[in-house]
PyMOL Python script that loads the backbone (N, CA, C, O; Angstrom):
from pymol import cmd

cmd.read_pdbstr("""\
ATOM      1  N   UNK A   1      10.350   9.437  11.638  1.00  0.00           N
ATOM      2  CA  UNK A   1      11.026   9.624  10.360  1.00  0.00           C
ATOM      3  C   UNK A   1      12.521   9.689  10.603  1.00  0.00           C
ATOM      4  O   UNK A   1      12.988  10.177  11.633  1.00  0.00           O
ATOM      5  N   UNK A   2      13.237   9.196   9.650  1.00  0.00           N
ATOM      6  CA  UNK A   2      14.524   8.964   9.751  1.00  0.00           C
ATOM      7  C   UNK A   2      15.338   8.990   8.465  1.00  0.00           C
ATOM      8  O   UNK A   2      15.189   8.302   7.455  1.00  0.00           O
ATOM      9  N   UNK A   3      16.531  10.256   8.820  1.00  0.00           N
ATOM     10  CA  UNK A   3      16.792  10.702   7.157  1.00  0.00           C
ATOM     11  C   UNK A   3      18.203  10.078   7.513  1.00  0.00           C
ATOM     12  O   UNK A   3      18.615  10.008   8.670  1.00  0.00           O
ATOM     13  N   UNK A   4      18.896   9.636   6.415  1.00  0.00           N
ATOM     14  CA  UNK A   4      20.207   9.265   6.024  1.00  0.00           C
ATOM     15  C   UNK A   4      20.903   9.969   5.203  1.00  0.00           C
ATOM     16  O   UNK A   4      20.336  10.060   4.114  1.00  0.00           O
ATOM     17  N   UNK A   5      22.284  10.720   5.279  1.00  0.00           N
ATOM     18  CA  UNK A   5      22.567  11.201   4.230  1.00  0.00           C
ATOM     19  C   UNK A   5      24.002  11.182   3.993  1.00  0.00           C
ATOM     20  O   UNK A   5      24.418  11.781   4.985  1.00  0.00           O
ATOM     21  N   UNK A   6      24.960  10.882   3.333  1.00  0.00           N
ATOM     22  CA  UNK A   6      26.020  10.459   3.095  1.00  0.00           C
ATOM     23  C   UNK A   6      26.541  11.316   1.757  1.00  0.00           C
ATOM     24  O   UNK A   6      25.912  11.398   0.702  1.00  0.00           O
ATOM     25  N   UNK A   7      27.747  11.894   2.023  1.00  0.00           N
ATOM     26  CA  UNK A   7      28.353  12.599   0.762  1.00  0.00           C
ATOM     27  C   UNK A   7      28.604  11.594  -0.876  1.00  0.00           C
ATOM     28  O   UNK A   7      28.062  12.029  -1.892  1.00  0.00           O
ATOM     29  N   UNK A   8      29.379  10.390  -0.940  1.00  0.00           N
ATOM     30  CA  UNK A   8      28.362  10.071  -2.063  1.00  0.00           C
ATOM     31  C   UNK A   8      27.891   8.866  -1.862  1.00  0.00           C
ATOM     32  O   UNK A   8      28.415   7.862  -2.344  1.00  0.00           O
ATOM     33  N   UNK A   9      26.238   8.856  -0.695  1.00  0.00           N
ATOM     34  CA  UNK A   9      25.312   8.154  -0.943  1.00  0.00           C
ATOM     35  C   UNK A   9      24.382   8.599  -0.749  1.00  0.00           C
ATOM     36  O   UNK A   9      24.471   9.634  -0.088  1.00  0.00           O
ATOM     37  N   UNK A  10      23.069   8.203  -1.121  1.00  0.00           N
ATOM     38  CA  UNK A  10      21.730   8.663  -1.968  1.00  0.00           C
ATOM     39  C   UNK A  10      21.207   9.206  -0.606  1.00  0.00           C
ATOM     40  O   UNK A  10      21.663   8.955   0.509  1.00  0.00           O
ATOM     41  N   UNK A  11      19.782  10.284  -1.048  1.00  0.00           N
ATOM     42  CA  UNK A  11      19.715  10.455   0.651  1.00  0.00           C
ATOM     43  C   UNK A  11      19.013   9.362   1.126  1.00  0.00           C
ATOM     44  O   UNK A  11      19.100   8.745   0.065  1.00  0.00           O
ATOM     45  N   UNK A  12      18.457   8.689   1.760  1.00  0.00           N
ATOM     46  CA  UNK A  12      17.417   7.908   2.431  1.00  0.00           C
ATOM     47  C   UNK A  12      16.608   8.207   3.208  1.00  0.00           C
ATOM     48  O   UNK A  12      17.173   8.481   4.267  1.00  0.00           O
ATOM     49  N   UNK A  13      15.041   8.363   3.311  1.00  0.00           N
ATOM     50  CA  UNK A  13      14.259   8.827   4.117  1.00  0.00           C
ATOM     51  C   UNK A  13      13.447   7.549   4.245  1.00  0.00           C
ATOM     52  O   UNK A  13      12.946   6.930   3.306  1.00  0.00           O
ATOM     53  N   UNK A  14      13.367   7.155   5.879  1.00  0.00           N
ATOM     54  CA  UNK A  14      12.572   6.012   6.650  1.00  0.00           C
ATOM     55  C   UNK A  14      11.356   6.366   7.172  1.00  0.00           C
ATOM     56  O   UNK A  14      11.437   7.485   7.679  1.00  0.00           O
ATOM     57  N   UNK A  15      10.191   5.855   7.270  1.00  0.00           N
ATOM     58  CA  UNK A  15       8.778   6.448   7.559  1.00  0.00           C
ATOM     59  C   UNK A  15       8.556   4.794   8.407  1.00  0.00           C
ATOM     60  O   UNK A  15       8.863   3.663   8.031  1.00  0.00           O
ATOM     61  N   UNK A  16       7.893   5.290   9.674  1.00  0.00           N
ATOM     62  CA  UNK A  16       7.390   3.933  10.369  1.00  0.00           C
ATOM     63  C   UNK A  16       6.224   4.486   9.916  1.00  0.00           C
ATOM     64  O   UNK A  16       6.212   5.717   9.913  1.00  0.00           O
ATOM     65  N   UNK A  17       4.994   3.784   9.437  1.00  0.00           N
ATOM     66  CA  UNK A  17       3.529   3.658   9.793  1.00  0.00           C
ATOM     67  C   UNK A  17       2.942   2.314  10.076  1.00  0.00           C
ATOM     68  O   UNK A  17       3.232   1.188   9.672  1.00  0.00           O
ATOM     69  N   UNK A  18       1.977   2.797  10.937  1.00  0.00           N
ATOM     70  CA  UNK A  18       1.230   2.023  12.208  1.00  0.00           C
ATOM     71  C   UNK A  18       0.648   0.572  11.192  1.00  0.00           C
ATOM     72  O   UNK A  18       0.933  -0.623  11.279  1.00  0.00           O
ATOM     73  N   UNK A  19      -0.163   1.238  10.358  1.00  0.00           N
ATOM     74  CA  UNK A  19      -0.635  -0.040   9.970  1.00  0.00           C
ATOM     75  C   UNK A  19      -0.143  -1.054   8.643  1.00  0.00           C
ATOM     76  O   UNK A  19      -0.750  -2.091   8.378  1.00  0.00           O
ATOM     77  N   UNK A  20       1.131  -0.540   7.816  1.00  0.00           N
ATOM     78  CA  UNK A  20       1.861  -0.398   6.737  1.00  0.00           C
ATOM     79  C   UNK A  20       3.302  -1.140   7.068  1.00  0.00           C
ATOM     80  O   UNK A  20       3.918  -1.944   6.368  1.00  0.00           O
ATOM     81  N   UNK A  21       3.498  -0.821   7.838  1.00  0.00           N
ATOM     82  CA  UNK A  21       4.878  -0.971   8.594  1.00  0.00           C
ATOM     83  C   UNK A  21       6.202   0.161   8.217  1.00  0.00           C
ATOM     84  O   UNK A  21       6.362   1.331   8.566  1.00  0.00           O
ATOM     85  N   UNK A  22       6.747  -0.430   7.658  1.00  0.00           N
ATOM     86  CA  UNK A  22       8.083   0.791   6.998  1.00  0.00           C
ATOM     87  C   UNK A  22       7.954   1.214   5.456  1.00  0.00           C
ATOM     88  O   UNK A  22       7.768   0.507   4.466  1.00  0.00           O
ATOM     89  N   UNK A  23       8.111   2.567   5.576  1.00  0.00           N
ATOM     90  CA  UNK A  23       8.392   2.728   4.157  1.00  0.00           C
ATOM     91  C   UNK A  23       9.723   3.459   3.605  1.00  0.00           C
ATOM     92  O   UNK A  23      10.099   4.354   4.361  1.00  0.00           O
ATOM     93  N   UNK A  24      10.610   3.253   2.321  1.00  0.00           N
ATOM     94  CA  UNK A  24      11.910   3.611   2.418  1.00  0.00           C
ATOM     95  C   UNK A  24      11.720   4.494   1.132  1.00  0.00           C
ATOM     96  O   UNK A  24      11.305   3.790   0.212  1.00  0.00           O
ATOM     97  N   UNK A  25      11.866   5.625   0.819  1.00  0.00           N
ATOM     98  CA  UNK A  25      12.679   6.389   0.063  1.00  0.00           C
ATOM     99  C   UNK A  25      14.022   6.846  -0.159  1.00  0.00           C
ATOM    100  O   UNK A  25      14.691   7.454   0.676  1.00  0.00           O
ATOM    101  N   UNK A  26      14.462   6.470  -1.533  1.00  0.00           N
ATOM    102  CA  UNK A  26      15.885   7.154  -1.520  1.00  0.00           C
ATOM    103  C   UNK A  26      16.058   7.575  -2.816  1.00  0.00           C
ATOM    104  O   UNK A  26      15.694   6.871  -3.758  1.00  0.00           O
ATOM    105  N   UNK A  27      16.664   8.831  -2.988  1.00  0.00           N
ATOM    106  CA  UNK A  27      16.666   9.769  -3.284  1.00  0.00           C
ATOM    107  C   UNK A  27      17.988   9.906  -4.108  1.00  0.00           C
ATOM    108  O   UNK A  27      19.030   9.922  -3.453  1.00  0.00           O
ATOM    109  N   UNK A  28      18.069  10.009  -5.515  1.00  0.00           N
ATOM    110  CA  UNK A  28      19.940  10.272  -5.821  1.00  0.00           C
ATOM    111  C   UNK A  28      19.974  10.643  -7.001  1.00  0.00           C
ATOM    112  O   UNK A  28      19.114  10.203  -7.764  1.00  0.00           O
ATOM    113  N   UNK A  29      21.102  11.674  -7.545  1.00  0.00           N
ATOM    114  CA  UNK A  29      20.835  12.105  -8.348  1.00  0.00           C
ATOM    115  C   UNK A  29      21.482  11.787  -9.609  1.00  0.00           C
ATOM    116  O   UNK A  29      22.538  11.209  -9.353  1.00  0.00           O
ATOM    117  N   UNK A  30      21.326  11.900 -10.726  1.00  0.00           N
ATOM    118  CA  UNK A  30      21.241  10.873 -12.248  1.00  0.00           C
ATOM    119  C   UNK A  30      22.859  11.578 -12.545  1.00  0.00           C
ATOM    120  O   UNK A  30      23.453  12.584 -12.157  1.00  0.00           O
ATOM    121  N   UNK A  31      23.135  10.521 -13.379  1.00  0.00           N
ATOM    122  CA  UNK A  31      24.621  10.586 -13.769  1.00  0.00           C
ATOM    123  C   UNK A  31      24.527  11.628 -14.809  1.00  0.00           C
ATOM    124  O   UNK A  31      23.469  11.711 -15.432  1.00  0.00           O
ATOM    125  N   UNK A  32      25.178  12.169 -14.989  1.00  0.00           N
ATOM    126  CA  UNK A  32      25.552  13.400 -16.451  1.00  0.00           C
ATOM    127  C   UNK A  32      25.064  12.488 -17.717  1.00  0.00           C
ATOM    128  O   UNK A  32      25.020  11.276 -17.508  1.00  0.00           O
ATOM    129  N   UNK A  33      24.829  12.791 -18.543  1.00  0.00           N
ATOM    130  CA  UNK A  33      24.440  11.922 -20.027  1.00  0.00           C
ATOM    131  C   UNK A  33      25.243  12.088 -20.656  1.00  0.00           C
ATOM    132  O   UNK A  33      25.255  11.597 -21.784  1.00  0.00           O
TER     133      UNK A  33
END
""", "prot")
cmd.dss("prot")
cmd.show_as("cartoon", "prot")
cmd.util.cbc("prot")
cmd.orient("prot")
């Protein structure tokens, strides 16, 4: 697992699985309305 996180960019979390290959989450939070 592999987290990314950048002051203003989104966080990113990387997942290797075996039979799937990569999976990417990212994470950020919504503009004011």
């Amino acid at each position: 697992m592999e987290m990314c996180l950048g002051n203003d960019l989104p966080l990113i979390v990387k997942y290797d699985v075996a039979s799937l290959g990569e999976i990417r989450l990212c994470l950020a939070p919504l503009p004011p309305s």
